[in-house]
C-alpha positions in Angstrom: 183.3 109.1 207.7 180.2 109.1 205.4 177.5 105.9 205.7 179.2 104.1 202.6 182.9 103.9 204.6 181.1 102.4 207.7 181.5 98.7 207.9 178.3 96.5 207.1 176.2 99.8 205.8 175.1 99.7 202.1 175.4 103.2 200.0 171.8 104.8 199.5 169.1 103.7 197.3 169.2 105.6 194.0 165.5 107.3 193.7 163.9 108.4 190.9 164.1 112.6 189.6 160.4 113.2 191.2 159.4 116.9 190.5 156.3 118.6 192.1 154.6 121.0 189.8 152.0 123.7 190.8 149.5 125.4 188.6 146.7 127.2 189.6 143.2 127.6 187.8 140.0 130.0 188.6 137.4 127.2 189.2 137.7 124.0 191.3 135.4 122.6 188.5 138.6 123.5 185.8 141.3 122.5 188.8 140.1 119.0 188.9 139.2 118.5 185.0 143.0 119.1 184.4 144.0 117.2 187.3 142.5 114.0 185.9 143.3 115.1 182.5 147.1 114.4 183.3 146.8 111.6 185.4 144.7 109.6 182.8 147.1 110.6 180.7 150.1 109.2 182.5 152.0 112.1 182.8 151.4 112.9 187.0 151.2 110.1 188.8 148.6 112.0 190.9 147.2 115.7 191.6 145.7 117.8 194.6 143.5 120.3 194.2 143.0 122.7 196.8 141.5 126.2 197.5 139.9 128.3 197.0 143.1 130.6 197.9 143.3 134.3 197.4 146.2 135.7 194.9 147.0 138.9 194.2 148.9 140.0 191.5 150.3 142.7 189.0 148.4 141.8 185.2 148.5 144.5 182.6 149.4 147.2 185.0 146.6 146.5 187.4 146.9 144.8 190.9 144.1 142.2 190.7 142.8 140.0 193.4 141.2 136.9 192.6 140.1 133.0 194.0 142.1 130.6 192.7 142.4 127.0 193.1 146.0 125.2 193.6 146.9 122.3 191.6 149.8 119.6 192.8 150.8 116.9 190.2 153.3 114.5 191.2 155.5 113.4 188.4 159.6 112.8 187.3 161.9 115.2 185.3 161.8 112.7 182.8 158.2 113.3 182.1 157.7 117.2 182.9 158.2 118.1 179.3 155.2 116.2 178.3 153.4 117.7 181.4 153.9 121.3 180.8 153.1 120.8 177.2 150.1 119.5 178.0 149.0 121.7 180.6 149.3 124.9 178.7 147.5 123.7 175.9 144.5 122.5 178.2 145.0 126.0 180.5 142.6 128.9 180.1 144.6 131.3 181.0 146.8 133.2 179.0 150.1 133.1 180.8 149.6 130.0 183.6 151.7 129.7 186.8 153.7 126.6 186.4 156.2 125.9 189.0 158.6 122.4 188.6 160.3 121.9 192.5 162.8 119.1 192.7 161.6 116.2 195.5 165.4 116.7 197.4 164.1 113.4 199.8 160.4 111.1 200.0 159.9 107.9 200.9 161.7 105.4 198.2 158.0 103.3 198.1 156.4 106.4 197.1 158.8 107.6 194.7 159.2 104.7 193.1 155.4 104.5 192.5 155.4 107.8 191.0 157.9 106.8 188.7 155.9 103.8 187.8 153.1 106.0 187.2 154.1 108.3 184.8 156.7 105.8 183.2 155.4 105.8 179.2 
């Protein structure tokens, strides 16, 4: 018996298609520009920046080991296009990470703000 075929429950609250996307950038200085870059532009609803972390990495047939800082923008499938345009046109490097995970579950308040956010 699911929760929709039990007497007196109600079926769950559609939420919104929230997406976390992660980018990562070599300076906190350029982590945070770009993280208020797309929030003032509507199109995360906000962004963390953290680090520095340490990646390493296979570029141009070298291993390389670098500090990077993380960058976590909040925002719905609806408006990722828009996001990931954005972001590589504003990114320095030449071939960004940019990583879109699906929200499976979240609080429906804070969904639903995130939505409201980033709606155009």
């Amino acid at each position: 018996m699911t929760p929709v075929d039990r007497p007196g429950e109600q079926p769950p609250v559609p939420q919104p298609a929230v997406l976390t996307v992660l980018t990562t950038l070599d300076s906190a200085g350029a982590a945070a520009e770009l993280a208020r870059l797309l929030v003032e532009a509507r199109l995360a609803a906000c962004a963390q920046v953290s680090g520095p972390v340490t990646s390493v990495y296979r570029w141009k047939g070298l291993t390389e080991t670098t500090q990077e800082w993380q960058v976590l923008f909040k925002t719905t499938a609806e408006r990722y296009p828009a996001l990931e345009d954005r972001l590589l046109a504003a990114h320095p490097y030449d071939t960004p990470e940019v990583i879109a995970t699906p929200v499976v579950r979240g609080s429906a308040g804070y969904l639903a703000w995130v939505a409201e956010e980033v709606a155009p």
